[in-house]
Every structure is written in C-alpha cells, then in structure tokens.
N, C-alpha and C positions, 0 to 999 in steps of 0.2 A: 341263732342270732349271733352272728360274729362281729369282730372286734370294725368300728367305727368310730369319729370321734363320738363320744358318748352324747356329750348334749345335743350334737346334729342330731344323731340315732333318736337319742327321745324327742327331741322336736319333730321328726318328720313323723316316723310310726305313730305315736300319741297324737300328734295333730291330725293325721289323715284316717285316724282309726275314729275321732273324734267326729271330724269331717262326716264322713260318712255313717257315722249312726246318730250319734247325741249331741254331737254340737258342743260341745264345752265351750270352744268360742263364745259361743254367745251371751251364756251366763258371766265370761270372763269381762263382758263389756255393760254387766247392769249397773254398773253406776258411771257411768263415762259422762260427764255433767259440762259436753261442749255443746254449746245449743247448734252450729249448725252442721250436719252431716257431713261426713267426709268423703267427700270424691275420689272415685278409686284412681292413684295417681299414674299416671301415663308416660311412655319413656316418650320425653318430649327435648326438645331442645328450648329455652327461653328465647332466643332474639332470632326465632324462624319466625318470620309473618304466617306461614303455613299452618303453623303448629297448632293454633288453635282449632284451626278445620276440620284436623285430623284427630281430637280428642272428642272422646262420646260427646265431653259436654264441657263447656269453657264458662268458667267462673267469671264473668266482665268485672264484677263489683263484691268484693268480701269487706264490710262493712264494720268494726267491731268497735264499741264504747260501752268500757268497764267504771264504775263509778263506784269506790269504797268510801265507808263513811266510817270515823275512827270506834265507833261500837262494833268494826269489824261485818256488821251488812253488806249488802252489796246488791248492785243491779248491773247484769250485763243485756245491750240490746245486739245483735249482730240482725244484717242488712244485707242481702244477698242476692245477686241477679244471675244471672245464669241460661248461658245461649243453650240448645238442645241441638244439638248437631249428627245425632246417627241414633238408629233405633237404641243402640247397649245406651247412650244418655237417658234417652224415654224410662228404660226400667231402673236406672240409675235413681232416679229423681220423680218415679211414678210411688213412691213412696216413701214420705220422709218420718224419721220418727227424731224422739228426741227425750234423754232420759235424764230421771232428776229423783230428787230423795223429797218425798212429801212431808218428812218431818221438818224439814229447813229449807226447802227448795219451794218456788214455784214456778210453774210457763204460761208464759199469754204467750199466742201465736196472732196477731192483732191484723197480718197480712197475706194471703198467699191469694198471687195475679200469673195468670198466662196471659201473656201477649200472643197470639198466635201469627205465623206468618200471611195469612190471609189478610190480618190487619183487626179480624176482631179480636174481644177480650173476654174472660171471665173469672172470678174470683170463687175461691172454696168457701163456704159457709162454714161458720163455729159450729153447725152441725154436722160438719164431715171432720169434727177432730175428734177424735178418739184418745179415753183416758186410763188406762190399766194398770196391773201390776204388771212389772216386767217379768217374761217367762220364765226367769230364772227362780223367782219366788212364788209362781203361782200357787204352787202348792204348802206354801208356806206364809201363812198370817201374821206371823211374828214381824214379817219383813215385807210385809205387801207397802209398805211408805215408797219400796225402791219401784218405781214407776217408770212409762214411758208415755207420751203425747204419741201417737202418729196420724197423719195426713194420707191419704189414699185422694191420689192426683189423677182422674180423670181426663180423656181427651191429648193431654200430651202429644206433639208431634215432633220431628227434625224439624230444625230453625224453628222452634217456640221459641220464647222467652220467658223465663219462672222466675217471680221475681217473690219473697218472702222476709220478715220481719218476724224475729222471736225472742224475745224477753224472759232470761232467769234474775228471778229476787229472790236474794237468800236473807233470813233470819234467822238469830238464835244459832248461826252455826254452832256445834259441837266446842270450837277451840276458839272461840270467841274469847275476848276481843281480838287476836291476833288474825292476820290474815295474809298468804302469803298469791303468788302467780310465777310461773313460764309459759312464754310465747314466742314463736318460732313463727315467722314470715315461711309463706312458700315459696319453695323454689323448683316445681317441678313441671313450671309453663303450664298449670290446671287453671291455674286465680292471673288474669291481664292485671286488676288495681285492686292493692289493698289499702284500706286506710282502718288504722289503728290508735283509738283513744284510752287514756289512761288519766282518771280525773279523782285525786286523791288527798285524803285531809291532812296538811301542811304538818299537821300539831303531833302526826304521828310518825314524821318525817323530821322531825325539828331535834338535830343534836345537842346533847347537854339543856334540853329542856328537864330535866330532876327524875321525869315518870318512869318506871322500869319497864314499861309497856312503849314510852315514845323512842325505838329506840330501829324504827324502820329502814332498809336500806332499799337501793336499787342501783342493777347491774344492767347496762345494757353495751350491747355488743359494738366494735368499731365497724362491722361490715354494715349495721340499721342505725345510724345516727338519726338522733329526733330532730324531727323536722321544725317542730317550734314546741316550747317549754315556756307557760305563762303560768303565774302567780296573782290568786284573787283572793281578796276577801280580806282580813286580819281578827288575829284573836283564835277563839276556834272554830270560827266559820271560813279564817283561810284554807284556802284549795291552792294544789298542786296538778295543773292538766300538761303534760307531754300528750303529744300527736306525733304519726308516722304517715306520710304520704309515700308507699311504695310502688314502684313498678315491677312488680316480681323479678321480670326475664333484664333489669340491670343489677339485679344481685348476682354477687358470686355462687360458686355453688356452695355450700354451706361444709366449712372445714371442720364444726362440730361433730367430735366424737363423741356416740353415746355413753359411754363410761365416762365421758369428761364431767358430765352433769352440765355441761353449758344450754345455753339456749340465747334467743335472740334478744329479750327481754326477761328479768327476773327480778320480783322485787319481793319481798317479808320483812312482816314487823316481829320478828325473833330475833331478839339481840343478838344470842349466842344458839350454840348446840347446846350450852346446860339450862338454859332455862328452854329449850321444847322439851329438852329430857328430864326437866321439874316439873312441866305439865303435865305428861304422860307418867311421871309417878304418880301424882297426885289421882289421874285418873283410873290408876290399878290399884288403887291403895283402898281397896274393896273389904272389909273385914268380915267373912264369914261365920255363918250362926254354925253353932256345934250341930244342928238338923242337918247341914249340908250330906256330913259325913253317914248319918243316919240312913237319909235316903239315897245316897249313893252304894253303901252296903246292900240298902233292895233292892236297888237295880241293879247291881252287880251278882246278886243271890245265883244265877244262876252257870255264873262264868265256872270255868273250871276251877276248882282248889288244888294244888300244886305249892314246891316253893318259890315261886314266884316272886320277886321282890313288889311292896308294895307301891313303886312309882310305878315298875313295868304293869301290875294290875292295872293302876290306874288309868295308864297311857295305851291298853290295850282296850280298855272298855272305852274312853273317850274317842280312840280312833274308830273301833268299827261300832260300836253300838250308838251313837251319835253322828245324826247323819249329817253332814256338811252340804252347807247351802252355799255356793261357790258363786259368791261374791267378792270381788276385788278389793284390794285391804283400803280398810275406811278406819281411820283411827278412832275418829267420836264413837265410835262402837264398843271400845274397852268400858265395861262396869257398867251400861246401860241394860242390860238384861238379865233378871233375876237366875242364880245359878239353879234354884228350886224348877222353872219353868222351864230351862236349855235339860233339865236331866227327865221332866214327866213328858216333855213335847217329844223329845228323842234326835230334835234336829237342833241345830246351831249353825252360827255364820265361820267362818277360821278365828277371828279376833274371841267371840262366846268361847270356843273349844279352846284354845291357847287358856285364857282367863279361868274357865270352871276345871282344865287341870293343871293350872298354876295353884290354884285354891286347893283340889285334892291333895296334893302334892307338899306343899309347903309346910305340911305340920310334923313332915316325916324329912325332908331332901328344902336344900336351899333352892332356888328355881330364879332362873334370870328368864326376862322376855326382850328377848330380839328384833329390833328392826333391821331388815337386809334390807341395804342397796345393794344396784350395776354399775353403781358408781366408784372412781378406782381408788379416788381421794377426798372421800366427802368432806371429812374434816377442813378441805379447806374451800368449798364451798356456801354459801348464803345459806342460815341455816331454814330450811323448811321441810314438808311432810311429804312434800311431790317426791320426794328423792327415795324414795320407801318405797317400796311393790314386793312385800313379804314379812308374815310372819315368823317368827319360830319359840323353840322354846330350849334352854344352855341348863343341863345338868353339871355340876363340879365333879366328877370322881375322882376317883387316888392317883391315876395314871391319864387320864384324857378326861377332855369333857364328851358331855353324850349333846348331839345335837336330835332336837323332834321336831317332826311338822304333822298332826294329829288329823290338820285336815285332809291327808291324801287315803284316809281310811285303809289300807292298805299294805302302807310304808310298815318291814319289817322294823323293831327296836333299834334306835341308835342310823337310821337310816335316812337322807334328804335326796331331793331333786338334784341330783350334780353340779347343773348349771348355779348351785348356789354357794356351794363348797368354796372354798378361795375368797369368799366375796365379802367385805365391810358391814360391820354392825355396832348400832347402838345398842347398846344395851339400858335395858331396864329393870328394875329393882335390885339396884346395885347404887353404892354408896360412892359416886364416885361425880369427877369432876374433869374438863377440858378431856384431853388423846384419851387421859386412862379408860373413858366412855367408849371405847370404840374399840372394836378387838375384830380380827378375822378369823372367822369361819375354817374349821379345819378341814383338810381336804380327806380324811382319812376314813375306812369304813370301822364297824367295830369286829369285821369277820373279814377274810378275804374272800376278794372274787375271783371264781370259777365258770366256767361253761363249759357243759360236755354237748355233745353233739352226738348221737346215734343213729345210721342212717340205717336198715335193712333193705335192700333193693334187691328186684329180682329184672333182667332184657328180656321179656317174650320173647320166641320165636320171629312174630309177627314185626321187632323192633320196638315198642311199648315201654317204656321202663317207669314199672309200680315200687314206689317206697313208702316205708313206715318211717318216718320222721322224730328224735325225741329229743329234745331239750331239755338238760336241768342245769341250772344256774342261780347263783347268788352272785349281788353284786348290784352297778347301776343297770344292768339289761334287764335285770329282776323284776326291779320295781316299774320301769319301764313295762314292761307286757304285764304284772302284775293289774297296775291302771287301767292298761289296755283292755285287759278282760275283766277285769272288774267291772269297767266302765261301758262297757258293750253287751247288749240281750244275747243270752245265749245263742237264738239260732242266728247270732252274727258270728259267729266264733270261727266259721270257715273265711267269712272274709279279713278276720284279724290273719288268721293262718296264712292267705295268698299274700296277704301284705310281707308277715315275715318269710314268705317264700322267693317272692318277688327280690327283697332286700340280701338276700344269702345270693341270688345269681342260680334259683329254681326255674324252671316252667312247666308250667303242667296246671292241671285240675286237681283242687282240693275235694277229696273225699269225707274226709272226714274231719274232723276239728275236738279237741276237749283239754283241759288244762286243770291241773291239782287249783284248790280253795284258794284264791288270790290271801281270803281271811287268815290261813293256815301258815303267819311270817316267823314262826320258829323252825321252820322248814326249807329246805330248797321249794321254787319254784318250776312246776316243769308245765313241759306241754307237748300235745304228742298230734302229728297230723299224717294224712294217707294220701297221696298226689300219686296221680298219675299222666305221664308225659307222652303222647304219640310221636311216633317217629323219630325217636331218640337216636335208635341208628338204622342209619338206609343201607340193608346189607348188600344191595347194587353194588354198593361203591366198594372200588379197590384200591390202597386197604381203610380197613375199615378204623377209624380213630374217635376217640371219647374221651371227653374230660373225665378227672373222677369224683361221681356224683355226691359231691361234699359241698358245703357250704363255703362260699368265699372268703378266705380270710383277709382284711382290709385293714392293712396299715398304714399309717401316717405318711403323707411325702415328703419328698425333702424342700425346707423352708424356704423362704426369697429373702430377700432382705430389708431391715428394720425399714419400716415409712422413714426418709426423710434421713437414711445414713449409711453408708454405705458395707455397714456390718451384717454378717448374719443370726437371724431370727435360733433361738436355739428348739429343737425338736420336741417339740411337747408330744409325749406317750399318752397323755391320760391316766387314770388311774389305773396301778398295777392289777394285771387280768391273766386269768391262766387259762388259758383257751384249749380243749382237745376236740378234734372232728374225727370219727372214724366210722368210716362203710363197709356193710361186708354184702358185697355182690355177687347173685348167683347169675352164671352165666347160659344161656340154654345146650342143653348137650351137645356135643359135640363140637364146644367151641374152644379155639384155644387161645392163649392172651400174651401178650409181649408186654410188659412191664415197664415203666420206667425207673431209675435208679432215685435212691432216697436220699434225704439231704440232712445232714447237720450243722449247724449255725452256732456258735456258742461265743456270747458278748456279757458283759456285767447289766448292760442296763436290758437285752432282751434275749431270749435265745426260741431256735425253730428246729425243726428234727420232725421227717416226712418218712413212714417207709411203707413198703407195696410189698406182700404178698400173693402167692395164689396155690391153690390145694383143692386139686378133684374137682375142677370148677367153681371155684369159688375163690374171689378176691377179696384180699382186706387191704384197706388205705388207713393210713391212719398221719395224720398232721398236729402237729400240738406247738404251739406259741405261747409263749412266758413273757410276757412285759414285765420285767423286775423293777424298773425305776420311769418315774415320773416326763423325767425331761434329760434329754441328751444335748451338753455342750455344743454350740457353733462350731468349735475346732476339730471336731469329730465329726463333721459332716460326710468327708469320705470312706470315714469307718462306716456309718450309718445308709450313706450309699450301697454300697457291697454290702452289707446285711438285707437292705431291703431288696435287692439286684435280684438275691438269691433266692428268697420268699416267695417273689413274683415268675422269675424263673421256673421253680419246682410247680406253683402251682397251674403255670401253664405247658406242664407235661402232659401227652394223652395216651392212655392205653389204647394198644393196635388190638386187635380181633381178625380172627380165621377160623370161620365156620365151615366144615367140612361140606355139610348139604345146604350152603347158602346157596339160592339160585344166580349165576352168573349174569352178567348185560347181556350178553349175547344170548344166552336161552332166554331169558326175561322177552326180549326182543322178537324171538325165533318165535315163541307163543304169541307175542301180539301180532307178528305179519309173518305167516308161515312161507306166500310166496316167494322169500329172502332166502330160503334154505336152497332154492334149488339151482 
C-alpha cells in the first residue's frame, strides 16, 4: 500500500472493504433521528423543467414543522409527497425506515398513500409498520432503545405518487432543558417545494430575561430569509413561529463549506461553549466504587504481565477485550451505564469505553475527554453538540500529549484515524474557561511511519507473472488495513488483498491472502498475498517492454489556487512516510533484460532514489521515497515540480526483454496458416 493522501486512502479501502462484507455504514447511521429518508441526490440542474423527470423520484412536497417547548421537548411532524418517476425511484422508496432512540424518542407514522397513476389508491396499514432494534445493536440489549420503524411499500409503480406523514416526540432528552437544530434547505433539484416551520418558546429566546438557561440564539442564513416571523401568546405561553416558503431550484447553490459549520438555519439554547462544557462535566463526573478496579484486575487476569505501563494496560484491554457497538456519538450516553456491566457484558458503545477508561486511568494518569469537530473554527460558532462527530481520550506526557480512540479495537498506542489529527477540540475534565477549552489535535505519530513493500515475482515461459506480495508497515496505512482486516471474516481476506492490489496499480488473481494479528499493535503490521497475472508479457511482440512489477508510488500534485485568490495553495505531504518497494524477478532462461537507469532526487522536505539491477537472470528494482516534511511552500512550487517530474518519469521506465527461444510473428503465423510459407 503506497503513498496516497492518507485520509482519501482510508476512506476509500475501509469504506469499500466495509461495503462489501459488513457494512459499517450502516451501524454508522443508528441513530440518524431525521424522520424522513433521504433521497439519494441526483446531479440535477434546479431551474431545468426537465429535471424532475429525469430523477428516480421528485420530492413535490417536503414538509417540516418543529415545535420546542422551553422543558426542551419537542415534536417534529414532516409531510411528504413524492412523484415515482423510473423503476431505481420504486426501490428507492419501496422501503422507508426511519430511526429513533426509544428511551427519549418516539414515531407515529399516522399516514402512508399511493396515489397510483391509474387513478386508484391505497394506504399501508399500522400493521405493515414494523418496530426493531436497529441492526447495529441487535446483538446487543444494553442498547436495543436504538431502534428503527420501517415501511415495506407494496405495488409501487413510475408515476405513483407516495405521499407519508411521520411524527417524532422527544422527552426527557439527555441535555434537557437545552435544545439546540441545523437545517440546510435542498439544493440538488430532488425537493420542487419546501416549507419549513419553526414554533418556539419566546421565554427561551428572551434576552436579559435573568435565567441562565434563557439565553437562546438563532442564525439564519441571507441566501433563506424567513418568510414570515409572528409572535403569539405572552408570559410563558408566548411562541415564537418563523416559516420558510422555499422553492428549492431559486436558491443559490449553497456557498457553505463544511468545516465552516454553517448551515441554512441554526438555532441553541447554550449561552456559551463553557456552559455545554459545564454540562458535560457535570455528566462525567461519575465517581467510581474502589470494586471497579477489583473487577477489572479479573478481567484483565489473563492479559499478558509485562512492563507495561498501567494506562497502556488499561487502554489495551478496553480496546480489544471490550467490544465496541459502533454507534454514532451521542453525548446523553456519558455516565448512563454502570462501569461494572460495560466490563461483565464485554461490549460498550465509544462514549461507555472512552468513560470506563477514563475511570481506570484516572487514579494513576490525569485523563482529559475530547470532543473533535470538522469544523475549522468552532469557537466561533453557535454553541451546540451537532458540531461533534467524535470521541477521544488526551493523555499529558513530559514531551507530547498521547491521543486514544479505544473504540477502533485495533488502533496501536498513541495511534487515531488521521482524518482527525489537525482538527479542533473541546476538551473535558479540565478546569478551564472560553479558547483555553479548546486546543487542536496533534498531527504527530508516537513512532514513525514506514512501509516496506516485498515483491518475489517469477515471467513463465508461457508470459504468466506469479508474485508473493509482503507488506509491513506502521504508520496511518497500518491502522487502515489493520480495520480492514479486523473488520472482515477471514475467508474475506482475499478480497481485502484485490482491493489493496487493485489500489498499488496490480492485476491479476489473488491466490492467496493472510495477515499478522490486527490485535498484535506492538508490532509492525504486515500482510502477505499470492496473485497471479496472465499475459503479462506477449512474447509476440517486438521488443518486448514491462513495467517493473512494484507497487505505484502516488504523490501529491501540484496545487491550484486558493478558492477566491489568486495565490497558490502550499503542497500538503501528509504525514511524514518512508516508503521502500523492492522486487526481485526471475526471468525464464534464456532471457536477457535491458535496464533502465536509476534516479536520485534529494530535497529537505522529500527525497526518491530508484535503482535496477540484474545477475544470472534475475532483476532487482528497488524505489524508496522519504516525505521528510509535512507541507512545502507555494514559492516552491517549481522545485516541487521537478521533484515530482522526476518520480513520475522513473516510474514510467520499462524494462525491454529478448528471449532467445521466443517464438517469432512470423513463425507464430507460419503454424497457424502453413499455406503462407510457400
């Protein structure tokens, strides 16, 4: 697995390795609490009359009225019609589900009509709604509240019409009384008319009313101005209703960048960031029975004894012996769950594992709890909990801090998902107030990254070319394929291998597949596969030319320039990576090999050095690339030019071949139509 930018790399293999066996997706989406499904969005143009025709299925009517009540309750009803325009709409919409947390949540689905184009009708009975736990918890009772409704729609055709009503009430939320929302109008010509209500208690909206709770705001964007904004009631039964009459396809296209944290509408009753970050102390501030420690020594009885430090014990047994129920971060989930039951059940949610080894930990190591956003500049956003999508957990050591994330079971010490590295956090259990809250995430590993590459390849005669494949690396690929195969049944393990074959610029048939302990993170990680490629070389041809059968090395290109200035973007490396690939190829007797010449490159921020061999038949390549620094200046872009020039140059040299007893065209030819010779 060679150099990519790293978080593409983990997003694509990890997503399609996912894809294809277990689904992570889907557990990633059990608590997604939008009552109506999302239409998979279509590249449309908005103000084509066409457009809608030409989508599976055209939204006429999205519907939505939210109604909070200052106890922080809430009832949203969304309203929804929906033309059916080509069979991919049919299965689009032949099954709707819709998910929700049964300790605070609940669904009436009170409507669901086909209009059919024939002209008759009929409606789904409350006996064709189905009530579950969502799959992601099946096997998990601790957390079967996290649920889904789904609908199984009958008869559907092109040009129906589906037209549905679904109702969530929440009580008792978690972070009660506060209550916060973002909503984002469409804009992808899927929804013709949105209308949007928003019906809310005046009393929690009212500034310099004395309450440290009334202390509510709301953002909304100049591109969605409200359409009307009326005031009823007085006392504390005044209301506050804004309405939006949209026509999707006259909105702009939406300038919001997601790091921005913007959205089309936004409103919370959290004064500040320090009082969500008083709330969420208050709900870690869990005091443990001296038993915790007791029976975590049992269950730990049978880990290895070593010196070990005792956080790393602890962060080794809550990662892998503690199975993670991959649920999406839900904050009311801190302190709700006894540490005694998350340690005898054996499974936990990420919030339970973050929390029961903050508890281990804490009586030996200070221990801060992390909220990561994507967002670039939270602190100066609305303060609310939407803006979160991750846990973690902030060691102090003498020299760095150590970042965990215990739910990837996997993740060696001191090790996170890259894409989170750089990125903005709250911090909790820390004494602290306004920016000081807030600290980024270091980009650094606590070991450096490596990858070696070993290829053994041998050309049949016949053209064939069989190689042994090996991999060992530390670093972000690590954890990346670590996942991977962790997360995939063994006899999946050959199609993990094609993926990372496919991704290096392989082709061929995976023979075989297997890979060291994903569990075993004091260690490099390696993986070793067996592919074989038909007709690698057609000894027809004259002369005969081959790449050399190594993995592609993929560097960064060169940048464009800043959105919106006419400067250049400076060259992001990713994290420093010391890359070597080398092959040693046997070629079939009698064959002889021309060479290409080898390359040396040598810069501060990267350097590359290629060289070719060959002895008694047999080739060795060998390539090795050094990212030394992070990011290379704009004003360097021609140096970085010519460095990359050169990389891409060498690696599209081909070794020639001359086989002594290769059969010629022309004999080839003579055997298939002898009457030629004469």
């Amino acid at each position: 697995m060679t150099r990519m930018s790293i978080s593409t790399r983990y997003r694509v293999l990890l997503a399609a390795t996912c894809l294809l066996f277990w689904t992570v997706a889907l557990s990633s989406r059990a608590q997604d609490r939008s009552p109506a499904p999302a239409p998979q969005a279509q590249p449309a143009k908005p103000d084509a009359a066409s457009t809608a025709a030409e989508t599976p299925a055209q939204i006429e009517l999205l519907e939505t009225k939210i109604r909070f009540e200052a106890n922080g309750d809430s009832r949203k009803e969304v309203h929804t019609r929906v033309r059916i325009n080509s069979e991919l709409g049919v299965r689009q919409f032949s099954h709707l589900s819709f998910n929700f947390n049964r300790a605070y949540e609940s669904i009436e689905i009170p409507l669901v009509h086909i209009l059919h184009k024939s002209g008759g009708s009929a409606d789904i009975l409350p006996s064709g709604i189905t009530d579950q736990p969502n799959a992601a918890v099946a096997d998990f009772a601790a957390y079967q509240d996290v649920r889904v409704k789904s609908i199984r729609i009958l008869g559907l055709e092109p040009a129906d019409v589906l037209e549905y009503r679904v109702i969530t009430t929440t009580t008792h939320a978690a972070l009660a009384p506060d209550f916060w929302l973002d909503h984002n109008f469409d804009r992808t010509g899927v929804v013709t008319k949105e209308i949007f209500e928003l019906d809310l208690p005046a009393s929690r909206f009212a500034a310099g009313s004395g309450s440290s709770t009334d202390t509510g705001q709301i953002r909304i964007s100049a591109e969605t101005p409200v359409t009307s904004k009326t005031e009823t009631g007085s006392g504390d039964d005044a209301r506050l209703l804004y309405r939006w009459n949209i026509a999707p396809s006259d909105l702009p296209k939406s300038s919001f960048d997601p790091a921005s944290g913007d959205s089309d509408v936004v409103l919370t009753t959290f004064g500040s960031w320090d009082q969500l970050q008083r709330r969420m102390q208050t709900a870690l501030q869990v005091h443990p029975s001296a038993e915790l420690w007791t029976q975590a020594a049992s269950a730990m009885k049978n880990a290895a004894h070593d010196q070990t430090p005792q956080e790393v014990s602890y962060y080794n047994f809550v990662s892998t012996k503690i199975r993670t129920v991959d649920l999406p971060l839900d904050l009311g989930r801190f302190g709700k769950r006894r540490y005694s039951d998350i340690l005898s059940s054996g499974f936990g949610s990420p919030e339970d594992k973050i929390s029961l080894y903050t508890a281990l930990t804490s009586r030996t190591k200070p221990v801060k709890t992390l909220l990561v956003t994507a967002v670039e500049a939270p602190e100066k956003q609305l303060p609310r909990p939407s803006l979160f999508s991750q846990v973690l957990v902030a060691l102090d050591e003498s020299k760095r801090a150590i970042y965990l994330d215990p739910d990837l079971e996997v993740a060696p010490w001191g090790v996170i998902r890259p894409d989170l590295r750089g990125k903005k956090a709250l911090k909790l259990g820390a004494n602290c107030a306004g920016e000081s809250c807030w600290m980024t995430i270091s980009g650094e590993l606590p070991f450096s990254s490596t990858q070696r590459v070993n290829v053994d390849a041998t050309i049949t005669p016949d053209g064939t070319l069989d190689a042994k494949v090996k991999y060992t690396m530390r670093g972000d690929n690590e954890l990346l394929l670590r996942i991977a195969f962790h997360q995939s049944p063994r006899d999946k393990w050959k199609e993990v291998a094609q993926l990372m074959s496919l991704s290096d610029g392989f082709r061929g048939k995976i023979l075989s597949a297997s890979a060291s302990d994903p569990y075993a993170t004091k260690n490099a990680f390696t993986v070793e596969y067996e592919i074989s490629q038909s007709k690698f070389v057609d000894w027809s041809k004259k002369p005969v030319r081959i790449p050399a059968p190594l993995p592609v090395l993929t560097v960064p290109d060169l940048p464009g320039k800043l959105e919106g200035s006419s400067k250049t973007a400076p060259i992001d490396l990713g994290t420093p990576l010391d890359v070597e690939t080398r092959v040693t190829l046997h070629l079939p007797s009698g064959t002889s090999v021309e060479l290409p010449t080898g390359t040396v490159v040598d810069r501060d921020y990267a350097t590359f050095v290629s060289r070719y061999n060959t002895n008694s038949g047999v080739v060795t390549a060998i390539r090795h690339i050094n990212f030394l620094q992070r990011r290379v200046p704009p004003d360097r872009k021609p140096d970085y030019a010519a460095f990359l020039h050169a990389v891409q140059t060498d690696q599209a040299q081909l070794f020639t071949l001359t086989r002594a007893d290769a059969p010629t065209q022309t004999t080839t030819e003579a055997k298939s139509n002898p009457a030629k010779t004469n």
